[in-house]
N, C-alpha and C positions, 0 to 999 in steps of 0.2 A: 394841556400843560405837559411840556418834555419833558424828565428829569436826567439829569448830567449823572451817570455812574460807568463811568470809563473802564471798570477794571469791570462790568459786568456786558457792556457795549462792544462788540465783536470777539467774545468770546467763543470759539467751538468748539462743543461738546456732542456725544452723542445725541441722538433723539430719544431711545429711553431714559439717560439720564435725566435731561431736562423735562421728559413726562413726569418721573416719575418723582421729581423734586418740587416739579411748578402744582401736581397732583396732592402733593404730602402737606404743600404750602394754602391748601384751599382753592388754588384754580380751576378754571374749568378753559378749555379750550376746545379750539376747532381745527382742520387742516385742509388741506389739499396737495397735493404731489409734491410742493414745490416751497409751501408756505405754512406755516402754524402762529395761531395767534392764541394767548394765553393769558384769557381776563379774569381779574379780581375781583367782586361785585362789593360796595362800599353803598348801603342806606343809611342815610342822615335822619334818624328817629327826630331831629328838632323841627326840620324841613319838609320832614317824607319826600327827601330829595332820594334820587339814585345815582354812583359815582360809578366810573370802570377806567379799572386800573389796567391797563395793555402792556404786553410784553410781547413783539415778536419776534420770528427767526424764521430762516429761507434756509433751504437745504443747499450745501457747496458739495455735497457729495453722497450718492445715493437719492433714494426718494423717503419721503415720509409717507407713511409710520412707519416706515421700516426702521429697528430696534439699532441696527449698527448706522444709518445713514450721520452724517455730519451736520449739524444746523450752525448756523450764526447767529447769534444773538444784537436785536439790533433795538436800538433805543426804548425806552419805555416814555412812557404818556398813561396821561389820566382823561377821562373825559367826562361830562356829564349829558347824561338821558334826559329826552325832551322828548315824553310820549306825542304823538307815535311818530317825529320825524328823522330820532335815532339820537347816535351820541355824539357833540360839538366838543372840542376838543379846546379849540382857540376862544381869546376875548371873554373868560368866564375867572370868576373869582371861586376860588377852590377854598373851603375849611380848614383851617389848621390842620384839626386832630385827620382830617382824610389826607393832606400831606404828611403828614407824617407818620401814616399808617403806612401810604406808599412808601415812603422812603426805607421804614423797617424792613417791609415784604421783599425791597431791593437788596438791602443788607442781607438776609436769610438767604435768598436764593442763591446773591455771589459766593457765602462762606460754603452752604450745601455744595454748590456746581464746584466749588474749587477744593474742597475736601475731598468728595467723590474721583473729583478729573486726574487726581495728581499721582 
């Protein structure tokens, strides 16, 4: 599932910011020179399902982790874990209360990134 937040959607901020914002918010991420992905972990105590909430960003300037490089911030998505073939992203019916958990975690980070950035 995509979700639509435009004023959070090609945003660029630094790369410690948005560690240190996406880290403050509960994320945990990964990276490579060029790319950082920054997931959510949502279990469905009804289902003992598992959700991941995705946020990524690609460097326009510098490399990552480097502290001053420029990331973009590019669409976010949810997906769901299907041990062990990984997480399907499309065609699944997502929980209210897990959208709309995403949705908040979307709200938080644009106000933090655009507090911080200004």
């Amino acid at each position: 599932m995509r979700f639509e937040a435009e004023e959070l959607e090609g945003l660029e901020v630094e790369f410690e910011l948005i560690e240190s914002v996406m880290e403050d918010l509960g994320f945990t991420y990964q990276w490579d020179y060029e790319r950082a992905t920054f997931d959510y972990k949502f279990v469905d105590q009804v289902k003992d399902d598992v959700y991941y909430f995705r946020v990524q960003a690609y460097a326009v300037e510098g490399e990552i982790p480097k502290a001053h490089s420029i990331v973009k911030i590019l669409k976010a998505f949810l997906g769901k874990h299907y041990y062990p073939h990984g997480v399907e992203y499309d065609n699944e019916s997502f929980p209210d209360h897990i959208v709309k958990n995403c949705e908040k975690k979307i709200a938080k980070v644009k106000e933090q990134l655009l507090a911080e950035n200004s």
